[in-house]
Structures are given as C-alpha cells and as structure tokens.
N, C-alpha and C positions, 0 to 999 in steps of 0.2 A: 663641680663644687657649687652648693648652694650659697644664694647672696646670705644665708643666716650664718653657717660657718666660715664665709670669708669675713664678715663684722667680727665674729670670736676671735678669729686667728688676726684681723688688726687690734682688736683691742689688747691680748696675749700679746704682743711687739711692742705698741706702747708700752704697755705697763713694764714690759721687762726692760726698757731703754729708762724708765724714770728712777732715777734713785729714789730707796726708802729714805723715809724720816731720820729714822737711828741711824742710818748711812752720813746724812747732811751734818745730824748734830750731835752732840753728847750734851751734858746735864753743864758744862761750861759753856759752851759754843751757843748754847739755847741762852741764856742768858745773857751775853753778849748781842746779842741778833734782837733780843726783846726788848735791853736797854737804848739800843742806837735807832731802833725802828719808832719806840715811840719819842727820843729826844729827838730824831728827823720831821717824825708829824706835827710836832710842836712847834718845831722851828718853820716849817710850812707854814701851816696856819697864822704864824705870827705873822709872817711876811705877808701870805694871799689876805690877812685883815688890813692890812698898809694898802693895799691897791684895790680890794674891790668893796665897794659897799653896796648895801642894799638900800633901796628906796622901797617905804611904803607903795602899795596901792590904793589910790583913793576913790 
C-alpha cells in the first residue's frame, strides 16, 4: 500500500466518523446555536473589556 492511498483511506475514516451538518442541526436547532453563540461572545467580550486594556505605543 502506497503512503498516497493510506492518506485516502484516513482521510475516508475521518470523514465518515464526523457527522454532517443537517445531522447536527435542523432549521431550529441552527438558530438556537447562532442565538446563544453570539449572546456568549458578547458576554465575553464585555467581561475580557473589564480586565484587559490596551496601552498605546509611544
């Protein structure tokens, strides 16, 4: 077996180990996931703006 079809034949085992898209979500569940994802990065950022600042370079 060549090193180019043993790369095929792992990449072909990943891929069939990863679920699809439409597997993870439906047209609710996607929306759900896109509302809490970006009200979590918001809430991040409001906190990481509480503790770190940036200083000019002079």
């Amino acid at each position: 077996m060549s090193k180019k079809n043993y790369n095929l034949q792992l990449i072909d085992t990943i891929y069939e180990q990863v679920p699809a898209f439409t597997d993870l979500f439906d047209e609710d569940t996607w929306y759900v996931f896109a509302a809490c994802f970006v009200a979590g990065t918001c809430v991040l950022v409001f906190l990481l703006s509480r503790f770190v600042t940036i200083q000019p370079v002079d």
